[in-house]
Structure formats: structure tokens, C-alpha cells
DSSP file (Angstrom, degrees, kcal/mol; ACC not computed):
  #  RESIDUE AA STRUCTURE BP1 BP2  ACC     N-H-->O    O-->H-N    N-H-->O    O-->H-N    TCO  KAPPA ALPHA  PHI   PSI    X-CA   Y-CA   Z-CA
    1    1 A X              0   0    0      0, 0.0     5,-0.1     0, 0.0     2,-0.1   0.000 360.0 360.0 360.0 139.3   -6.6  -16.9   26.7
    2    2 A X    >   -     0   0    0      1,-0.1     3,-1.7     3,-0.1     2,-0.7  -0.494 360.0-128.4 -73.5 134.2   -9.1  -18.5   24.4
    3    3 A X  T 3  S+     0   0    0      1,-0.2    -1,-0.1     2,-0.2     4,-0.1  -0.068  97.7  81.2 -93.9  53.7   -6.7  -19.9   21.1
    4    4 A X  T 3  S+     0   0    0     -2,-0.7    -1,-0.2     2,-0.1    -2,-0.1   0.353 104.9  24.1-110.4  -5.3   -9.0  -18.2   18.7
    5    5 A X  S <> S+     0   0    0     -3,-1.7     4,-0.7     2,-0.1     3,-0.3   0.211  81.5 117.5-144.1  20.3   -7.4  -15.2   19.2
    6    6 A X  T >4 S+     0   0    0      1,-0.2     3,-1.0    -4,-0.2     4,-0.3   0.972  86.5  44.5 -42.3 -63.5   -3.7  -16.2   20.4
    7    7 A X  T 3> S+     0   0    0      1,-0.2     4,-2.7     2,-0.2    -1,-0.2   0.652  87.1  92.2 -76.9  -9.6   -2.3  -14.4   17.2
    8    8 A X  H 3> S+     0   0    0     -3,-0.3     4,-3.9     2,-0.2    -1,-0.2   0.741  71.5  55.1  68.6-142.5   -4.0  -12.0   17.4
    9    9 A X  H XX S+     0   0    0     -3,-1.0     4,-1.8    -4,-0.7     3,-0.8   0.966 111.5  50.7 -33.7 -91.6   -1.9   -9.8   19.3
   10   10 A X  H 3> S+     0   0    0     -4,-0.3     4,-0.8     1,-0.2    -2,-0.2   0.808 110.1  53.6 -30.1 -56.8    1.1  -10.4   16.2
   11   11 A X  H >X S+     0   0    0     -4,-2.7     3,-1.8     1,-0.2     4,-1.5   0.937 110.6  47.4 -49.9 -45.1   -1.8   -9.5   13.3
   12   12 A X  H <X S+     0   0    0     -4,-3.9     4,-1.7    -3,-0.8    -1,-0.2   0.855 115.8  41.7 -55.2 -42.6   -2.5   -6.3   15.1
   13   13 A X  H 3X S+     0   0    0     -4,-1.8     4,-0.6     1,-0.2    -1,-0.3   0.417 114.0  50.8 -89.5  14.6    1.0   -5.4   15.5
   14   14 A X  H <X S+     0   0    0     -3,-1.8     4,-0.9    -4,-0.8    -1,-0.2   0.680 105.2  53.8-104.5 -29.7    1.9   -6.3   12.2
   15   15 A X  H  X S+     0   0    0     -4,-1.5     4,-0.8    -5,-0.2    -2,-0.2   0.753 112.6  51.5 -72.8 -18.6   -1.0   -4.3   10.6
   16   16 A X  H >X S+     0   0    0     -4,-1.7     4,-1.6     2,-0.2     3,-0.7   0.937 108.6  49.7 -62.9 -52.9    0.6   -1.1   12.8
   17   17 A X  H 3X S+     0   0    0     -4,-0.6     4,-0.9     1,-0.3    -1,-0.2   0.752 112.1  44.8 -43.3 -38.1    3.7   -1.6   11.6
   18   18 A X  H 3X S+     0   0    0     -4,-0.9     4,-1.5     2,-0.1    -1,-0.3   0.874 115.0  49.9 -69.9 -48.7    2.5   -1.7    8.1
   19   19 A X  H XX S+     0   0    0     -4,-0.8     4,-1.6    -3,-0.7     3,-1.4   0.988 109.4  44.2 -86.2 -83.5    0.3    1.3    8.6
   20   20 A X  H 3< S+     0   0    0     -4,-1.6    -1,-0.2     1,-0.3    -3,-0.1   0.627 115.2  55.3 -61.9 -24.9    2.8    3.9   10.2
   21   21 A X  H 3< S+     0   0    0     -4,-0.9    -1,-0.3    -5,-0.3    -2,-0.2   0.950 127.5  14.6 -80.0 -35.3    5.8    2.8    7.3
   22   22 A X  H << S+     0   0    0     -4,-1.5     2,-0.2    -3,-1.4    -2,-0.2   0.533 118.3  59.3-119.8   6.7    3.8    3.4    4.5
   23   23 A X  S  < S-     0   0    0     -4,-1.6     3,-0.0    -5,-0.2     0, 0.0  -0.748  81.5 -95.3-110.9 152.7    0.4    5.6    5.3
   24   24 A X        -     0   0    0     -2,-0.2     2,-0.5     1,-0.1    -2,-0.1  -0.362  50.5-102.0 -47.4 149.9   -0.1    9.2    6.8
   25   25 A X        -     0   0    0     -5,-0.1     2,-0.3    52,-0.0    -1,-0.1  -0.844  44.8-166.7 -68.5 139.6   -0.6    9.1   10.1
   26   26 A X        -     0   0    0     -2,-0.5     5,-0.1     1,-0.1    -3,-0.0  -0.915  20.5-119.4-119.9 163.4   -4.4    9.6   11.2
   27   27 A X     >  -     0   0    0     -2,-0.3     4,-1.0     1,-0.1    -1,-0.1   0.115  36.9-100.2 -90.9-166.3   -6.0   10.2   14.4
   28   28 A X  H  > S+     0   0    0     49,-0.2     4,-1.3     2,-0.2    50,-0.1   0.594 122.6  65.4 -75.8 -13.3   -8.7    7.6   16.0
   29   29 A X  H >4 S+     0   0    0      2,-0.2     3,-0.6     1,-0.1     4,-0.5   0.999 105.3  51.2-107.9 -76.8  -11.7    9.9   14.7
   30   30 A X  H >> S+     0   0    0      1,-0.2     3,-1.1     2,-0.2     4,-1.0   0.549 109.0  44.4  35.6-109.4  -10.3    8.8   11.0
   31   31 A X  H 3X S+     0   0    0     -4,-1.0     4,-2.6     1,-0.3     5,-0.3   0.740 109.7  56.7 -51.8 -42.5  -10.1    5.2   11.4
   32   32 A X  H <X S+     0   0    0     -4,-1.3     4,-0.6    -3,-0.6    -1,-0.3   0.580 106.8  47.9 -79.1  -3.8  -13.3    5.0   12.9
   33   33 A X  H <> S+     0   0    0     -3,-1.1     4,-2.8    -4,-0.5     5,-0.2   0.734 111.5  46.7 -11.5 -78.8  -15.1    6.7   10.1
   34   34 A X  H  X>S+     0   0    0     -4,-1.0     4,-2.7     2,-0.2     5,-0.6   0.997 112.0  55.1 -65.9 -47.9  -13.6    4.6    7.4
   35   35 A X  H >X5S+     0   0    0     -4,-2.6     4,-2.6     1,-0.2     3,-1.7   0.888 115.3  42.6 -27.2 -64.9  -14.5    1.3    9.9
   36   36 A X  H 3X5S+     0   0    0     -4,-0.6     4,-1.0    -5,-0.3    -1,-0.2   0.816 114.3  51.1 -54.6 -50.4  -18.0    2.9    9.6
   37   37 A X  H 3X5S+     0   0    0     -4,-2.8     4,-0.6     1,-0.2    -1,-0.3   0.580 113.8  38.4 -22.7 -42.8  -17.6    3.4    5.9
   38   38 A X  H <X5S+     0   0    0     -4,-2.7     4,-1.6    -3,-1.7    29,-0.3   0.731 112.0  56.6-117.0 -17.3  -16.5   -0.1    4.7
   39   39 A X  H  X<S+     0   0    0     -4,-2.6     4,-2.3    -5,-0.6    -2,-0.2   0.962 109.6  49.3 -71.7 -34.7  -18.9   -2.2    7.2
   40   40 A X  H  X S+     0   0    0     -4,-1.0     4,-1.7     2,-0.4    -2,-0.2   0.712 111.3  48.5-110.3 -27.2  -21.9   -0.2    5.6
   41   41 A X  H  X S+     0   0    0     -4,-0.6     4,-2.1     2,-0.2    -1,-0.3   0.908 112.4  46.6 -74.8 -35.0  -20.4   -1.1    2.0
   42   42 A X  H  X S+     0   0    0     -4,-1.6     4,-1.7     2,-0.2    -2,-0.4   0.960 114.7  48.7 -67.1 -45.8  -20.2   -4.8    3.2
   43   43 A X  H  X S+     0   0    0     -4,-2.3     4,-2.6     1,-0.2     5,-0.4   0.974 111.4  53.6 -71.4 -52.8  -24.1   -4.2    4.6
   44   44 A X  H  X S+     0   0    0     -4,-1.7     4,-1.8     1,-0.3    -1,-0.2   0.897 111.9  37.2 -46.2 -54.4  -24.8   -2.8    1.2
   45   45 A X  H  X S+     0   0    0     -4,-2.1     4,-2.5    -3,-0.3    -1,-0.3   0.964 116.7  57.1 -74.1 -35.7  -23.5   -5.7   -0.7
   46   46 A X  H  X S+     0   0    0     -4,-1.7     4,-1.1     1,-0.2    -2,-0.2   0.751 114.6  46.5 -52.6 -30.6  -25.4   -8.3    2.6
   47   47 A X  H  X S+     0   0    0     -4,-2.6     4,-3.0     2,-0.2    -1,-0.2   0.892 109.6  45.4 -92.7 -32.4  -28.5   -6.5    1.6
   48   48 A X  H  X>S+     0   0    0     -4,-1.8     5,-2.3    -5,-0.4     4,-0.7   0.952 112.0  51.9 -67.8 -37.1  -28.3   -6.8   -2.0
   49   49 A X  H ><5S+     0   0    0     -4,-2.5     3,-0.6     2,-0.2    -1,-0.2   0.876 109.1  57.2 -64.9 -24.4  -27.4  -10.6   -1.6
   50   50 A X  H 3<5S+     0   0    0     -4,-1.1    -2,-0.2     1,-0.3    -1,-0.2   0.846  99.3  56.2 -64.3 -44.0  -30.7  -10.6    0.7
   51   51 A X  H 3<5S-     0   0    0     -4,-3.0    -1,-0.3    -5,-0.1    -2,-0.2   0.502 120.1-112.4 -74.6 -11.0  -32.8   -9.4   -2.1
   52   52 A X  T <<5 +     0   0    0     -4,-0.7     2,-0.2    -3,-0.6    -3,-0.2   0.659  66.0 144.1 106.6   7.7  -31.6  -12.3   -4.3
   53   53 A X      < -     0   0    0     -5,-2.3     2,-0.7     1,-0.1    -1,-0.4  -0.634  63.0-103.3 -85.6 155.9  -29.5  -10.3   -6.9
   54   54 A X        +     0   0    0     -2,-0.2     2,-0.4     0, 0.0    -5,-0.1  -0.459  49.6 176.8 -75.2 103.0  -26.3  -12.2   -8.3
   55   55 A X        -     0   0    0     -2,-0.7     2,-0.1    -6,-0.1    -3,-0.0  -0.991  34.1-113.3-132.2 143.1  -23.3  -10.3   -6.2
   56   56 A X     >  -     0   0    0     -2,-0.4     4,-0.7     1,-0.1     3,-0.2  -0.292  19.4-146.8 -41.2 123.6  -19.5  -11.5   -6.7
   57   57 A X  H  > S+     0   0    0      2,-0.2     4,-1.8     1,-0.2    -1,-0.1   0.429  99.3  68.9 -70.7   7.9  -18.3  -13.0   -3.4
   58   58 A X  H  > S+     0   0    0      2,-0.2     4,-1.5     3,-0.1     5,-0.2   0.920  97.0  49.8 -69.6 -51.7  -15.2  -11.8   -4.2
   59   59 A X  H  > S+     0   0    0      2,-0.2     4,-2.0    -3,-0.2     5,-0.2   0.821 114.2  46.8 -46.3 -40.1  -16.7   -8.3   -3.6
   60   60 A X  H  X S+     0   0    0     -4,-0.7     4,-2.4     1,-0.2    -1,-0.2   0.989 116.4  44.9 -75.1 -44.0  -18.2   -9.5   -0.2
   61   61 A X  H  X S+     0   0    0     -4,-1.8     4,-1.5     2,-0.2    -2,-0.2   0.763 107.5  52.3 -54.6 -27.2  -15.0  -11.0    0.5
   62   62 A X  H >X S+     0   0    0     -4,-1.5     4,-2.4     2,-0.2     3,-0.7   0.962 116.7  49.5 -92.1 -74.4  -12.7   -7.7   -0.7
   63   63 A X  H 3X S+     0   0    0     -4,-2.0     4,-1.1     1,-0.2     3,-0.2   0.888 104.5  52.6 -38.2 -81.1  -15.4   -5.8    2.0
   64   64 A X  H 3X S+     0   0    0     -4,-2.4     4,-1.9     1,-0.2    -1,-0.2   0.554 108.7  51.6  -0.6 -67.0  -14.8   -8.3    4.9
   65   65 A X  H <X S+     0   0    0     -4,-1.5     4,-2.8    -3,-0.7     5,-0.3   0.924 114.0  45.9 -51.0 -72.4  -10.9   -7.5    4.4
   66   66 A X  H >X S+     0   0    0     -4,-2.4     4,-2.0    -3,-0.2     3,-0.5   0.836 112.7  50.9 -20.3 -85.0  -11.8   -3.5    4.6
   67   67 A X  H 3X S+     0   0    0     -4,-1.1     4,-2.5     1,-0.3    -2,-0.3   0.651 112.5  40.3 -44.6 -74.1  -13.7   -4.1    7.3
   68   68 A X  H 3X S+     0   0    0     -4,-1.9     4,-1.5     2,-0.2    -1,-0.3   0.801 119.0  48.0 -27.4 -68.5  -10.9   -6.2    9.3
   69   69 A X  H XX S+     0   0    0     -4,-2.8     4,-2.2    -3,-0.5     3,-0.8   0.970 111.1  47.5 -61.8 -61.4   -7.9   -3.7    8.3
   70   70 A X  H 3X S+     0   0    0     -4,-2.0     4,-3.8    -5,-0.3     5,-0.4   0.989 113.3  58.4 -55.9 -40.7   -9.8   -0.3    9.1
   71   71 A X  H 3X S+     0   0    0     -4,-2.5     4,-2.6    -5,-0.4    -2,-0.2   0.916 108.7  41.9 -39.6 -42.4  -10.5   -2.4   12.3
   72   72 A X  H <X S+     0   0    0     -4,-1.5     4,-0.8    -3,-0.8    -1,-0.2   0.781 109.6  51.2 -51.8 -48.9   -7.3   -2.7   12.9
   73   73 A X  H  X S+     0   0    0     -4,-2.2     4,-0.7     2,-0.2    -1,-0.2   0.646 109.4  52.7 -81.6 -25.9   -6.2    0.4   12.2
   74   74 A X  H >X S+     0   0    0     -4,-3.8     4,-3.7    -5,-0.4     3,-2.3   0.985 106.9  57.9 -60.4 -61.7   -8.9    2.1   14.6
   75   75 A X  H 3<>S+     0   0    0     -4,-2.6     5,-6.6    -5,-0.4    -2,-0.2   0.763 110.1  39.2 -35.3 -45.4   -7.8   -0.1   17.3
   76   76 A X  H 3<5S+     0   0    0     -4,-0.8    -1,-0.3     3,-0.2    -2,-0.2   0.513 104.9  57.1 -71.7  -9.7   -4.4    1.0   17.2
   77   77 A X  H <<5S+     0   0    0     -3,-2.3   -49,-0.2    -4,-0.7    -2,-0.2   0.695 113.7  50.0 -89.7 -35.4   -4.6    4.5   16.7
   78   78 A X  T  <5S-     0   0    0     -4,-3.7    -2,-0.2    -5,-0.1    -1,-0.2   0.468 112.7-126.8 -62.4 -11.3   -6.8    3.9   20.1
   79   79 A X  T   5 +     0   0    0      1,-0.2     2,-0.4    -5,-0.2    -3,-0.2   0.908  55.5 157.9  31.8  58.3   -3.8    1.8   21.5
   80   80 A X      < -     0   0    0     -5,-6.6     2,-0.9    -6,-0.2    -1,-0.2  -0.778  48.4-141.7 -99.5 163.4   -6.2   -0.9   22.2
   81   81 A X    >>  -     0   0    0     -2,-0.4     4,-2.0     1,-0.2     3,-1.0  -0.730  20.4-172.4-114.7 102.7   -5.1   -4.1   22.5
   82   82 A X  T 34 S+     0   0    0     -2,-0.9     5,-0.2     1,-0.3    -1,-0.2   0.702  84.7  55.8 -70.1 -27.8   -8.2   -6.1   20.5
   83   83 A X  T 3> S+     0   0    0      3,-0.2     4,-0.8     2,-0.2    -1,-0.3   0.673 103.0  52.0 -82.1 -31.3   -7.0   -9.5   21.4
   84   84 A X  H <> S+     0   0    0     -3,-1.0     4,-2.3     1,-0.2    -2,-0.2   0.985 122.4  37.8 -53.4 -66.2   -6.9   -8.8   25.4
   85   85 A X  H  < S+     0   0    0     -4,-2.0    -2,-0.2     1,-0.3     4,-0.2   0.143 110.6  52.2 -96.5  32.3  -10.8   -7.6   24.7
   86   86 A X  H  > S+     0   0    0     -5,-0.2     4,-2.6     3,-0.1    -1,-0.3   0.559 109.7  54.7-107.6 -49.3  -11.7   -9.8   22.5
   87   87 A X  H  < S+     0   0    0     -4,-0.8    -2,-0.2    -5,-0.2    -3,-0.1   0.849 115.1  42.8 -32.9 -44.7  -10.3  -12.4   25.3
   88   88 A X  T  X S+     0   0    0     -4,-2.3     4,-0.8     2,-0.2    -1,-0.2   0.927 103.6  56.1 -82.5 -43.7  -12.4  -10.9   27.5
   89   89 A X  H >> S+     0   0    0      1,-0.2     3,-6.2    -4,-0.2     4,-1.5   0.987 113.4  51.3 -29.7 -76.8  -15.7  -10.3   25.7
   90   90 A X  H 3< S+     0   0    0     -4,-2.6     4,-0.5     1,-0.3    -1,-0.2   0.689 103.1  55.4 -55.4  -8.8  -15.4  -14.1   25.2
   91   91 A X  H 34 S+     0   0    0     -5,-0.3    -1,-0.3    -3,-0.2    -2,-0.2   0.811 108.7  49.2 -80.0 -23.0  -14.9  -14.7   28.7
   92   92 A X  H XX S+     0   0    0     -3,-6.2     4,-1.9    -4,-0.8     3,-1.8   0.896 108.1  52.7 -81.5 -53.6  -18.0  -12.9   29.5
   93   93 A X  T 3< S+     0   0    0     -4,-1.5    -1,-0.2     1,-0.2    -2,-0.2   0.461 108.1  48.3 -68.7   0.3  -20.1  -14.9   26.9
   94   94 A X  T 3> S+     0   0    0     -4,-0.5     4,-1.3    -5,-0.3    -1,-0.2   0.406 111.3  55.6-113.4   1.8  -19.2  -18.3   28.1
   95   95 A X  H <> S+     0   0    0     -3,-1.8     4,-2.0     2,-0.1    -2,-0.2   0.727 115.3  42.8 -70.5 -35.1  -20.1  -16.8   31.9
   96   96 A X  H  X S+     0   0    0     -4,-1.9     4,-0.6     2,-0.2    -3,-0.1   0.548 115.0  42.5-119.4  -5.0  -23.0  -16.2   30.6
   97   97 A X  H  > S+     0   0    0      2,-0.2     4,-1.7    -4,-0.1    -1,-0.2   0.735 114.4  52.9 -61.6 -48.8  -23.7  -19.1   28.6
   98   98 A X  H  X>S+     0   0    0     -4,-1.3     4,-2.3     2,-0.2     5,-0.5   0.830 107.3  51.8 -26.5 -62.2  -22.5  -21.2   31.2
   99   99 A X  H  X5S+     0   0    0     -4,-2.0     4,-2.1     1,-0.2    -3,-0.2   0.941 112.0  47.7 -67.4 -38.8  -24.8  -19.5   33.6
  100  100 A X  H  X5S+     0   0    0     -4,-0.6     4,-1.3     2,-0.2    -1,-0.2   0.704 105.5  53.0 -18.5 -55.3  -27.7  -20.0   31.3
  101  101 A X  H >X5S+     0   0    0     -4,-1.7     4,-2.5     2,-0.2     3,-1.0   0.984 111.4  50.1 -72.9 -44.6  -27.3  -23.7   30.4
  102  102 A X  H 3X5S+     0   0    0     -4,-2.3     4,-1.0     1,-0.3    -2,-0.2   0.956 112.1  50.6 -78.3 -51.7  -27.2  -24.4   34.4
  103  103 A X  H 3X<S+     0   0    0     -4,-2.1     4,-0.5    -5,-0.5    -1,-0.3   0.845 114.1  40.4 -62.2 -19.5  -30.5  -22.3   34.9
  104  104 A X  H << S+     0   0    0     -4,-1.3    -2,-0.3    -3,-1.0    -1,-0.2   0.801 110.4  58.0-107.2 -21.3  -32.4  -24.0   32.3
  105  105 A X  H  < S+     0   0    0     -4,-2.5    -2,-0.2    -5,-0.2    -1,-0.2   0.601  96.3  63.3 -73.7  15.3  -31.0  -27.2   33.3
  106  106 A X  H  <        0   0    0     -4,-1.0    -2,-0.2     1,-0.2    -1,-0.1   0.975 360.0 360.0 -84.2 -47.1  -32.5  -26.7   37.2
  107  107 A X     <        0   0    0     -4,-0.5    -1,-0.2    -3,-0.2    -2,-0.1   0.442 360.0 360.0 -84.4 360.0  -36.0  -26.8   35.6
């Protein structure tokens, strides 16, 4: 396992734990909503800082956090386990970097 995402595993299950003691339950349809919801207020603020107006980075930061925690909470409601497939994505993108660098060094 790549040790960018060793913990992972522990955040995830600590943000479930967190979730189910002190939240309703909601289903996956939910979480994936608000996910959708709070990246497109972090895009909102990405666009405004792209246009050159003065925005807190506390506010961008404050989004990020959304974004992460509704991640979290989608993931789990799915019972995925995001550090397996985040393990794996990355396994794929350094096959496929890998393969790349070797093909452009043959030329």
C-alpha cells in the first residue's frame, strides 16, 4: 500500500463513527448530493479566486474540509473502503506512468 494513504483506513472509520453517534442516519443518495453540493461551493469560491477578486482562504479552506467529510460520509454509507481504492487508483497511475516513461524513452 502506497504510505500516502496508510491512515486512511482509521480517518474513514473514525469519521463513521462520528457520523452514526451524533447525525441521522442517511442513505448513499444523501451523501452524494451534499458531496456534489459543497465541491460546487469550493468551485464557486476556485472561480471567483480565478477572476482575481479578494476571497478568504479560510473560506476555501472551510470548503476543502466539506468536501473531504461529505466524502467520507458517501463512502461509507456505500461501505467503500476509499483507502483500498485509492491504493489502487494509484497503482494504476504509476502502471501507467511507468509505462509511458519507458515508451518515450525507446525513441
Amino acid at each position: 500500500m502506497f504510505d500516502s494513504v496508510k491512515n486512511l483506513k482509521k480517518i474513514q472509520t473514525d469519521f463513521d463513527k462520528y457520523q452514526n453517534n451524533f447525525f441521522t442516519k442517511r442513505n448513499p443518495e444523501f451523501f452524494c448530493l451534499e458531496l456534489n453540493g459543497e465541491a460546487g461551493e469550493l468551485a464557486n469560491l476556485e472561480k471567483k479566486l480565478w477572476k482575481g477578486k479578494d476571497i478568504d482562504f479560510d473560506l476555501v479552506a472551510d470548503e476543502a474540509a466539506d468536501v473531504f467529510i461529505a466524502l467520507m460520509n458517501y463512502c461509507n454509507s456505500r461501505e467503500l473502503d476509499l483507502a483500498k481504492s485509492v491504493n489502487l487508483k494509484l497503482i494504476k497511475i504509476e502502471t501507467k506512468r511507468l509505462d509511458l516513461k519507458s515508451k518515450c524513452e525507446e525513441y
